[in-house]
N, C-alpha and C positions, 0 to 999 in steps of 0.2 A: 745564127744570123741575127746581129742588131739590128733593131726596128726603131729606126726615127720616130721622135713623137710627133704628128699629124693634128692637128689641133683643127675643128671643121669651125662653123661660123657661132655653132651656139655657144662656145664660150666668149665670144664677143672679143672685138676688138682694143676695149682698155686695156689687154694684158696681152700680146703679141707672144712673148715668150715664157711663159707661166714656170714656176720652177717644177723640177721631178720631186714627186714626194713617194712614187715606189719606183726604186730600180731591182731589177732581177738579171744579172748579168752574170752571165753562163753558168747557169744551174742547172747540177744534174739531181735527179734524185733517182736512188737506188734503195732496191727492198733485197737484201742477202746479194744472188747472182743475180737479177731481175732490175732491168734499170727501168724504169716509168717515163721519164723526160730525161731529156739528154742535152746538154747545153742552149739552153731557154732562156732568153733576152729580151727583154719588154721591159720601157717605161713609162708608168702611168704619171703625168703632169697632175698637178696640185689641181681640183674642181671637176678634172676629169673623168668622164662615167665609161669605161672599157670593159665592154662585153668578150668575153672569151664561147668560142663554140668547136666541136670535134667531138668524132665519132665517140662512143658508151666505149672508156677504158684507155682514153687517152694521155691521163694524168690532169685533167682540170682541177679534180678536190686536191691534189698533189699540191697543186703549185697554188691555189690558195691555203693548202695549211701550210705550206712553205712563206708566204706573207704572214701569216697570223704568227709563226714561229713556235707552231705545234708539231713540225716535221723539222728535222736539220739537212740542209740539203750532203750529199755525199762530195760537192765540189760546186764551186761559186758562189755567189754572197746576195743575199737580200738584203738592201737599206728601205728605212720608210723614214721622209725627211731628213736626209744626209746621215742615219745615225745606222749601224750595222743591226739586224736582226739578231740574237742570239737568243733568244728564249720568247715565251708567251707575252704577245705585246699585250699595253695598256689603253692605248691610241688608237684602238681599230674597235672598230661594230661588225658583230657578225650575224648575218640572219641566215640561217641555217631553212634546208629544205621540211625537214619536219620540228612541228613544235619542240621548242625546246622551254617552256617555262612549267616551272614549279608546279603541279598539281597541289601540293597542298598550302599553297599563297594567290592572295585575293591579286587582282589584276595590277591595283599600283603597289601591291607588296613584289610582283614581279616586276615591275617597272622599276622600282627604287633599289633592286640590287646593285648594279653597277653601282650608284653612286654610295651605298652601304659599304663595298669594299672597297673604294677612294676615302672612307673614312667622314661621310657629309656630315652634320649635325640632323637628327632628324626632323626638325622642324623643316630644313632647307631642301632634305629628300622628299617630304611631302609635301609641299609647295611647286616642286621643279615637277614631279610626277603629275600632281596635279594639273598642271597647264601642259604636261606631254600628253597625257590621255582624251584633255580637250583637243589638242590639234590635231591628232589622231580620229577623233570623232566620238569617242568613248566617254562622253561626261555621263556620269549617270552609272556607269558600268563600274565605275571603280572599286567595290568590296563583291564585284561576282570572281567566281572560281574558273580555272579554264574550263573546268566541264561545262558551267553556265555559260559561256561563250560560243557562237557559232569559227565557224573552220576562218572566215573572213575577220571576226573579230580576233581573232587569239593572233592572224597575223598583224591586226593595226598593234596590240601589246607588243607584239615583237618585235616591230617599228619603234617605239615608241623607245622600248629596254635598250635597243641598239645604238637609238642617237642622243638620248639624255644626255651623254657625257660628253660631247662634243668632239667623235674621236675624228682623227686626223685621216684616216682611210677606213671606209664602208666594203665589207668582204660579204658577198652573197651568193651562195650554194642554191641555185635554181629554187630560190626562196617562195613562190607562185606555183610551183608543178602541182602542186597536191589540192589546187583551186579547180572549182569548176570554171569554164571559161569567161562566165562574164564575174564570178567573184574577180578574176585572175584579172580583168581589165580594169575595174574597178582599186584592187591591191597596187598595180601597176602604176596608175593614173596619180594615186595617193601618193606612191614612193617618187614620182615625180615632183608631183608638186612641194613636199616635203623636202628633197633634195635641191631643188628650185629656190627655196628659202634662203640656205646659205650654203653653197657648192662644197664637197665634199669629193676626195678623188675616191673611188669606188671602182672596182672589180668584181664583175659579176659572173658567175658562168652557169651556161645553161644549153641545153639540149633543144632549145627552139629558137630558130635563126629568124622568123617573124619576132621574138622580142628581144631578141638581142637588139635588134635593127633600130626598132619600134622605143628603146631605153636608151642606147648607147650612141657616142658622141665615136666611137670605133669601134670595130669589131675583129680580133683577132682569130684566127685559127690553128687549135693544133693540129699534128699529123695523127694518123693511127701509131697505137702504139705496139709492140714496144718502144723505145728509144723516142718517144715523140720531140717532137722539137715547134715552135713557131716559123709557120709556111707561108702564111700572107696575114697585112692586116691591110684594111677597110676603112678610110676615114667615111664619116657618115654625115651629109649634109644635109641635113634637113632643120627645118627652121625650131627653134624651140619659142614659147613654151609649145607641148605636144601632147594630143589626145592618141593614144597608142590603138583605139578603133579607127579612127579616122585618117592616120596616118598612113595605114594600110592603104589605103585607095589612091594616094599620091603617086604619079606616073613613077614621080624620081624612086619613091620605097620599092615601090616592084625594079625598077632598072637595077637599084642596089639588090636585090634576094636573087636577082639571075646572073649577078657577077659572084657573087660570094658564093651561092651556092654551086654554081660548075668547078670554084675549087674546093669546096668543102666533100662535094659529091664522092669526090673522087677515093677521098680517105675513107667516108662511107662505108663504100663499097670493099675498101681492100680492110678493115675491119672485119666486115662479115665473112669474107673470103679466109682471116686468119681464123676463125671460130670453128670452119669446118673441116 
């Protein structure tokens, strides 16, 4: 099923018709005899923040490494800004669920890789790191180790490693789960107002439909899987800029978590039904 792009109010008015910078149109992806998603069509508009949510095993990490062009799909085509996916793009950020930097590099020596294998001068990686770790919050932190860092900080590094390079689409693997809840509000808040800065189309997927809601400008749903497919999406109106604690208490958030969720329920439930 194609899914119109739905564009709600926070991207504002100047741009009525923003262009596609990911289409995903009719992908399947299969593991041997095992198909995970089965022709999945979604596209993500230029600036656009598109939270994905379904049941544990639906194929979400699928069809983001299916964007990233770490998976090749078995039938239909990934573009990110008009151009076809065929292998590991350069143009994407990825903030992965559990740490991913260097152990044995200082915080902007994790910072500055991306732009080390774009080839920067290193004057110019340590200048740009520099002022990423300041807007991050991290001045001061920058020759500690990720052990030196708490669970919150190692996430602001990973903020930081992600957008240095100005990539063109933001890919996030339930990047917060491993927070306690007010670090998690706090991370949140951050990648908002960061993202706020200079818009960035982003796909996120995550396992709690409070932030998906509470982050994304839509919310799509896959089915259970096998064979998942996209079943409904969600434009999400609510006004930005947004405190993701406060926004909770908005009549309109809760009216949206009880539409979305009676169709999310429902794969839920026949998920765990498939387990037993």
């Amino acid at each position: 099923m194609a899914l119109a792009v739905v564009q709600s109010s926070p991207l504002g008015n100047e741009e009525k018709n923003p262009k596609a910078m990911v289409s995903i149109d009719a992908v399947t992806m299969s593991f041997g005899a095992y198909v995970a998603v089965q022709d999945v069509n979604l596209t993500v508009a230029d600036g656009e923040f598109l939270a994905i949510v379904g049941p544990t095993g639906c194929g979400k990490s699928t069809v983001l490494n299916a964007i990233a062009g770490l998976l090749k799909p078995a039938s239909g085509q990934v573009s990110i800004d008009g151009t076809l996916v065929k292998g590991v793009q350069t143009d994407i950020g990825y903030l992965f669920q559990q740490d991913a930097l260097l152990p044995w590099k200082t915080a902007i020596e994790n910072v500055e890789l991306g732009l080390m294998f774009r080839g920067a001068a290193s004057d110019e990686r340590r200048e740009k790191s520099m002022t990423w770790l300041a807007k991050v919050g991290l001045r001061g932190f920058e020759h500690r180790y990720p052990h030196q860092l708490s669970g919150g900080q190692r996430k602001r590094v990973q903020m930081a490693q992600a957008l240095i390079t100005g990539p063109k689409v933001i890919l996030m693997d339930e990047p917060f789960s491993a927070l306690d809840i007010h670090t998690r509000h706090l991370m949140q808040n951050e990648l908002l107002r960061l993202w706020q800065e200079e818009r960035r189309a982003v796909v996120m997927i995550t396992h709690d439909l409070e932030e998906a809601i509470a982050l994304g400008d839509r919310v799509a749903i896959l089915a259970a899987g096998p064979r998942s497919r996209v079943i409904e999406s969600f434009p999400v109106d609510l006004e930005r800029p947004r405190d993701v604690a406060e926004i909770k208490l908005d009549p309109r958030f809760m009216d949206l978590y009880r539409n979305i969720w009676a169709s999310l329920r429902g794969e839920v439930e026949k998920s765990y039904e498939r387990r037993d």
